[in-house]
N, C-alpha and C positions, 0 to 999 in steps of 0.2 A: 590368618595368613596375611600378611603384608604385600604391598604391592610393589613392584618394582621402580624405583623412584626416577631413573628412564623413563618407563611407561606413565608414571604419574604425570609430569613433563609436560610428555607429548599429547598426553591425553586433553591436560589443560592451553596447551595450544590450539589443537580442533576445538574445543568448544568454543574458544572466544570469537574465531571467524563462522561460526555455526550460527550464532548468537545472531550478528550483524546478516547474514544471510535472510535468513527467518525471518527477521524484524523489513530488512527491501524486499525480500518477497510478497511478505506483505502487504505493503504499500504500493509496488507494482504490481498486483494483484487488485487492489482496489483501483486505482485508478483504470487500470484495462476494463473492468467492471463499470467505470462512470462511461465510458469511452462506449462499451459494448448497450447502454441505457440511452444512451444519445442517440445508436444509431438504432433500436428499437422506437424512440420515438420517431424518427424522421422515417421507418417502415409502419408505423399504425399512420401516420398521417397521410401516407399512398394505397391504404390497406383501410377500408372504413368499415367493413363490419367487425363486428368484436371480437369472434373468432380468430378469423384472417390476423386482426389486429393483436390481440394478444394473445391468446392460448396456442397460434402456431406462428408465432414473431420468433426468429431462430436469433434474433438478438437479445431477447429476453432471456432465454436460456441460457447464451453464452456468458450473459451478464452472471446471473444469479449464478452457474459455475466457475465463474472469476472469484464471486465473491465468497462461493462456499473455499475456492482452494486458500483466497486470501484469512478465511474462518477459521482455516488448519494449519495453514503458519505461522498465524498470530496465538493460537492456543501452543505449535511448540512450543512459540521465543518466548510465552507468558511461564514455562515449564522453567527454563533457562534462564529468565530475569525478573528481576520486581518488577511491580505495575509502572511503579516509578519511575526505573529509568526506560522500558521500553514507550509507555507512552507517549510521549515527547513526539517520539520519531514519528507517529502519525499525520501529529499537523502537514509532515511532508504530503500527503496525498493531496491539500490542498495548495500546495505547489503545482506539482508536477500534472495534477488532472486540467488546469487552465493551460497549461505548455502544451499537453499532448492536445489538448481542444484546438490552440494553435496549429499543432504541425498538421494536424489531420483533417479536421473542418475548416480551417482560415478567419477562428476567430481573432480578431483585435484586441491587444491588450496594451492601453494605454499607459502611461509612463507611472501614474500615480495606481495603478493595479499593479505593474512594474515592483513595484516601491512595497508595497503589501507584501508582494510574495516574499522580496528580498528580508524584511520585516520578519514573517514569517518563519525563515530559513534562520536568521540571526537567532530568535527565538526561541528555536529547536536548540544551538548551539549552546545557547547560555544556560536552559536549563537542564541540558543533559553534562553538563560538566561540573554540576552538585550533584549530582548520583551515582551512587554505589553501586556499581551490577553484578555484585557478587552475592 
């Protein structure tokens, strides 16, 4: 039975912003994860026994369930594209994880870190514009 070439269509429209979803979820997914690691550190460092410190650190947790959710939407987008063109888009986390450290701790990020990330970004662009994600 064939399918309706409407439907076929439409269907290959939702995938392609399905795709792009999956693969920033991802990535915002990790990076909340770096974010929710920081702040596990800075509670075992007010928190000195090891208990206290890690086994009931409610930052630890949050972390490792960022990164389990960011573990299942990277196995979607891996369902829905090559290795090769999704990869790429990862480097982004090491973007975005120094900005969010920014907006939310008040680390400094000087011009030539600046320049990295933008680096970086440029990076992502250039190599995901030789890949197929079909």
């Amino acid at each position: 039975m064939s399918q309706n070439p409407f439907a076929a269509w439409l269907m290959a429209g939702v995938r392609a912003p399905v795709k792009g979803v999956l693969v920033a979820g991802t990535i915002a997914a990790m990076v909340a994860a770096q974010v929710m690691y920081k702040l596990a550190g800075l509670w075992s460092r007010d928190h000195s026994e090891l208990i206290a410190a890690f086994v009931l650190n409610p930052w630890i947790w949050l972390g490792l369930g960022c990164a389990l959710v960011g573990m299942v939407l990277w196995l979607l987008a891996l369902r829905r594209l090559p290795l090769s063109a999704a990869y790429p888009w990862t480097a982004l986390i090491y973007v975005f994880t120094p900005i969010a450290s920014t907006i939310i701790f008040g680390d400094l990020l000087r011009a030539q870190y600046l320049l990295g990330l933008v680096l970086i970004a440029l990076g992502v662009v250039i190599t995901t514009r030789g890949v197929s994600t079909s």
